[in-house]
C-alpha positions as CSV (number, residue, x, y, z in Angstrom):
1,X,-45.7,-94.5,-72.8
2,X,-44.8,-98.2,-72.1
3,X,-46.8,-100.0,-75.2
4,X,-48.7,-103.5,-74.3
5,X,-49.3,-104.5,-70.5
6,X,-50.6,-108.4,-70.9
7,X,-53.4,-109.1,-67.7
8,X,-53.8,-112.7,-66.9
9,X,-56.5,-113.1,-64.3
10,X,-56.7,-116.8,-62.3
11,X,-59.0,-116.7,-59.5
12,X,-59.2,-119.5,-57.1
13,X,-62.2,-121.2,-55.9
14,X,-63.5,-122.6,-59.6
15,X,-66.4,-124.9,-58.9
16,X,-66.6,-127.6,-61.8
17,X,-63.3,-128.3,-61.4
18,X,-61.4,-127.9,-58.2
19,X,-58.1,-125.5,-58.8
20,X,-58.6,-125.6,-62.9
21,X,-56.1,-122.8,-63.4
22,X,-53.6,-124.7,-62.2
23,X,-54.7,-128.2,-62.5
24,X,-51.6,-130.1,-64.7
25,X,-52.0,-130.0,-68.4
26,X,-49.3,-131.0,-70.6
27,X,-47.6,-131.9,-67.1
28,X,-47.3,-128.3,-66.2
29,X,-50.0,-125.8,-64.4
30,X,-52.6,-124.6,-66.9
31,X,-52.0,-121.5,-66.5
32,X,-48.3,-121.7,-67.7
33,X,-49.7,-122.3,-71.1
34,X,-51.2,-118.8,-70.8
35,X,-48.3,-117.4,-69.6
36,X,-45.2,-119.4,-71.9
37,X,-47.7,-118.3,-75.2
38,X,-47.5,-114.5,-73.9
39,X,-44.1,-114.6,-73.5
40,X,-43.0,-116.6,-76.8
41,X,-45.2,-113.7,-78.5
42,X,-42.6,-111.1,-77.7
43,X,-45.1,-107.9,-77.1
44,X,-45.0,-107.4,-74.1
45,X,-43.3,-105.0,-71.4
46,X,-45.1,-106.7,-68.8
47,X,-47.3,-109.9,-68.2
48,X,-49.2,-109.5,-64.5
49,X,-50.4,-112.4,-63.5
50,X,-53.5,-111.4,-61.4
51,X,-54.9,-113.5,-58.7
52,X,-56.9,-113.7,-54.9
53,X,-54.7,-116.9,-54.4
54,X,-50.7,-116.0,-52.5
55,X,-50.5,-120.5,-53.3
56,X,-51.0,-119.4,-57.4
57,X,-48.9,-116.7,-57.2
58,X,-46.0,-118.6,-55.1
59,X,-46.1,-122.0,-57.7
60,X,-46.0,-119.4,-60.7
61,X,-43.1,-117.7,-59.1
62,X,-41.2,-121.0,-58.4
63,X,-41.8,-122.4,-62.0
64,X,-40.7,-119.0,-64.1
65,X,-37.6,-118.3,-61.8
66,X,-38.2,-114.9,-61.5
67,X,-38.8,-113.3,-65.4
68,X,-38.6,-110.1,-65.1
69,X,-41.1,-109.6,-67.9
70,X,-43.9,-111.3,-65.5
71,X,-44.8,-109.4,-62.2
72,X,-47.5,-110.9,-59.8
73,X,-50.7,-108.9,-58.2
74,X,-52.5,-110.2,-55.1
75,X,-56.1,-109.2,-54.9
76,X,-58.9,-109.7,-52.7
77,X,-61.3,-112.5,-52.8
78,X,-64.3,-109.5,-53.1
79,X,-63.0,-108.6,-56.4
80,X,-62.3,-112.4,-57.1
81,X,-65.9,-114.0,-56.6
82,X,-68.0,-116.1,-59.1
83,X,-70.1,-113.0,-59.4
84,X,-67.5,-110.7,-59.7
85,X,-66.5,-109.9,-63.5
86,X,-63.1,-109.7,-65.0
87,X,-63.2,-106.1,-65.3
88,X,-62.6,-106.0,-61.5
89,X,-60.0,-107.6,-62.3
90,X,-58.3,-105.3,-64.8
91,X,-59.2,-102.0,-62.5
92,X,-57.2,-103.5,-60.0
93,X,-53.6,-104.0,-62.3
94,X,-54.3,-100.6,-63.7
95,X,-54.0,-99.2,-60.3
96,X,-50.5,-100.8,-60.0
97,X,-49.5,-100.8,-63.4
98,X,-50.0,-97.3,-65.7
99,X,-48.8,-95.4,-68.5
100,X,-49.6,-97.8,-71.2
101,X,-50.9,-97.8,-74.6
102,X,-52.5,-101.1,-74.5
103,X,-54.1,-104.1,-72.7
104,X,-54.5,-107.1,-73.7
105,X,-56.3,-109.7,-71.4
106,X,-55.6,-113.3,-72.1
107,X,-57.6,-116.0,-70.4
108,X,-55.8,-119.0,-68.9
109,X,-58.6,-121.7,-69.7
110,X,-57.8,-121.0,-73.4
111,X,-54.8,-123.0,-73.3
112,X,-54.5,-124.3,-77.3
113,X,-54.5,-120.2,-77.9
114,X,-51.0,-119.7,-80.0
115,X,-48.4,-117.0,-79.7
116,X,-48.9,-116.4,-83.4
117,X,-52.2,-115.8,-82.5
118,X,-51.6,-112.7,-80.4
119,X,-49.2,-111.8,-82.9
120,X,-51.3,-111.2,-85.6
121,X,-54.2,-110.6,-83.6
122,X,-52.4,-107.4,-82.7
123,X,-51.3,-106.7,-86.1
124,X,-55.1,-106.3,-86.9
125,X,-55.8,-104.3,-84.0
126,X,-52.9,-101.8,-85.1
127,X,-53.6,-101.6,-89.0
128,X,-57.5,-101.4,-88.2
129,X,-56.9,-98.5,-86.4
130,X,-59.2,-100.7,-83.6
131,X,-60.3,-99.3,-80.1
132,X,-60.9,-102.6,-79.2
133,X,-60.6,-106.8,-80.3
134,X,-61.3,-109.4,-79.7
135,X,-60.8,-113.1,-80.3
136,X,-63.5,-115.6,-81.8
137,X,-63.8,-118.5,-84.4
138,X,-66.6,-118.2,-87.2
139,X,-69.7,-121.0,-87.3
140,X,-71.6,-121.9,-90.7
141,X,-73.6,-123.5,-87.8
142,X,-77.7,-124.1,-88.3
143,X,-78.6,-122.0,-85.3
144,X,-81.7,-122.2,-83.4
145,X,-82.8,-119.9,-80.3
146,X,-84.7,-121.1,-77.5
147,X,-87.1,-119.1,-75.1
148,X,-90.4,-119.5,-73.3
149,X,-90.7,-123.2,-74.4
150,X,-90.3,-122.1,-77.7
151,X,-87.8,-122.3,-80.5
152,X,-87.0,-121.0,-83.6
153,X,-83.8,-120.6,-86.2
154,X,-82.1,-117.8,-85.7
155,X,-79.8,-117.4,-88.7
156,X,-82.1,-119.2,-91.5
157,X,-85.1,-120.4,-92.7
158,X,-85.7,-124.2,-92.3
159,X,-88.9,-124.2,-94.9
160,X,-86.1,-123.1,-97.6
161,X,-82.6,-124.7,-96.1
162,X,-79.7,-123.7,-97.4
163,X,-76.7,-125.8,-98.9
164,X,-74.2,-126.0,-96.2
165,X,-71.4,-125.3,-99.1
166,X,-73.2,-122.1,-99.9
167,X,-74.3,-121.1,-96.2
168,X,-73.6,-117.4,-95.9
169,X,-75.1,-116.2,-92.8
170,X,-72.5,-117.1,-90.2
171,X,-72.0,-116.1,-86.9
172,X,-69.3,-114.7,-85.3
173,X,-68.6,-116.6,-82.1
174,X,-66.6,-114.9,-79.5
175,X,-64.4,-117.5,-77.2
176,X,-62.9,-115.4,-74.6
177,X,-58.8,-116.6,-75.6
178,X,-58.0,-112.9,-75.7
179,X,-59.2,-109.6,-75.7
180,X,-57.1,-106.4,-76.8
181,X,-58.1,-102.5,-76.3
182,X,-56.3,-99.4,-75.6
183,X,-55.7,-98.2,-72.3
184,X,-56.5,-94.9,-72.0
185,X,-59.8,-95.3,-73.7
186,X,-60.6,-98.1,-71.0
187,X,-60.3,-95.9,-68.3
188,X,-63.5,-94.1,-69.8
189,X,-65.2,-96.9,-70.5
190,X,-64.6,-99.5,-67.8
191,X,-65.1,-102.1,-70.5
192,X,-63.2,-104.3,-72.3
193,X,-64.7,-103.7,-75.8
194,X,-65.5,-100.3,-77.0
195,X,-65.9,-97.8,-79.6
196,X,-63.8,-98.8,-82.9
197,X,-64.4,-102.5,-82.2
198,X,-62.8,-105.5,-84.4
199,X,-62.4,-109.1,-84.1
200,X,-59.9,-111.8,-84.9
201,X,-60.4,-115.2,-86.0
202,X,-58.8,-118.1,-84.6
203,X,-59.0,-122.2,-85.5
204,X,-62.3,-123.1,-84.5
205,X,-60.9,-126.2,-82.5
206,X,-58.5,-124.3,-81.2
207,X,-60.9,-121.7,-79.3
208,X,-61.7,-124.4,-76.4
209,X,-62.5,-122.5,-73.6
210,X,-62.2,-125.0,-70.4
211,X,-65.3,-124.5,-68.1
212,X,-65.9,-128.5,-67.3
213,X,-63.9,-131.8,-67.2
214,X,-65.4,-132.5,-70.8
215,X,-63.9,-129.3,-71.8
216,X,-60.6,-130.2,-70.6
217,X,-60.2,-133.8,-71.6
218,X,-60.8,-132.8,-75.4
219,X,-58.4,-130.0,-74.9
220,X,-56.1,-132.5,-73.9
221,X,-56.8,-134.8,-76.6
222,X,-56.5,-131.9,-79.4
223,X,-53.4,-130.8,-77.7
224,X,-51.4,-134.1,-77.8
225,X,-52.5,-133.9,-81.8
226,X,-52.1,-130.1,-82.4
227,X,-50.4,-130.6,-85.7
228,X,-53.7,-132.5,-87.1
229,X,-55.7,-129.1,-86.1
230,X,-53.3,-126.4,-86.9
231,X,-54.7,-124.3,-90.0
């Protein structure tokens, strides 16, 4: 068995902002920050890059001279919808791309993720004996629900407020930089989190996950001053 097979899905056809995955950030495609952090992180056998777009695939392909740790997967644009979920996505590469012992799924529109990141993120999943991670940032946020054209706190009581300081009843919030689970167990679950499931904790301002402009302007902005953000 082959250990870690890395799955980068970039789907063309992104609404809120026209070719995101590979709109220039840091001068280079967005999606190269996805793919330089995998490979700075040294785990894996293989990086696909996964994508319904042969104009992705081709400028990936001109800009990482042929690694041979990356490989490159067309798929169809049924499979690559905005209704379609990533799991398509990683049932596809399986197909093509067996005998591992785990997957983990980065998503290009995290681009301030870190290689160190996946680095101890897997060193978690391994001594945790995990089925399954995945990556997140923790709030001491005041959170409030709201349904039916009604609201209400969801995490304490706003008649007996707590001191921020001493705020214990945090929420784990997950942001979608990277997910890691075994491979064999996936093929029973068709799911990217399951049974023995952990999580790993990343620099709240560094768990930007670019859906709009706004999003990517401030990821921008934090990436220019990294240093200043950096635990």
């Amino acid at each position: 068995m082959k250990k870690n097979l890395a799955i980068i899905p970039i789907r063309s056809g992104s609404k809120r902002i026209k070719n995101k995955n590979i709109k220039i950030f840091n001068r280079k495609p967005l999606v190269y920050n996805a793919i330089n952090t995998a490979l700075k992180s040294k785990l894996f056998e293989k990086i696909v890059i996964s994508s319904d777009s042969s104009k992705y695939l081709n400028l990936i392909k001109d800009g990482f001279n042929s690694n041979k740790v990356l490989d490159y997967l067309k798929r169809t644009h049924k499979i690559s919808s905005n209704l379609s979920n990533t799991e398509l996505a990683i049932d596809h590469a399986i197909k093509f791309f067996q005998n591992y012992d785990n997957i983990f799924l980065i998503q290009a529109t995290s681009p301030l993720l870190q290689y160190s990141d996946l680095i101890n993120g897997y060193k978690k999943f391994k001594n945790s004996n995990l089925d399954s991670l995945f990556s997140c940032y923790i709030s001491g946020s005041f959170i409030w629900s709201y349904k039916n054209d009604k609201f209400k706190p969801e995490n304490y009581n706003f008649k007996n407020r707590p001191m921020s300081q001493s705020f214990k009843n945090k929420k784990i919030i997950e942001n979608g930089a990277f997910y890691i689970f075994k491979y064999q167990k996936y093929l029973k679950f068709r799911n990217r989190l399951f049974g023995n499931i952990g999580f790993y904790e990343m620099n709240k301002y560094l768990s930007i996950d670019i859906d709009n402009i706004n999003d990517f302007k401030i990821a921008e902005f934090i990436n220019k001053n990294i240093k200043y953000f950096k635990n």
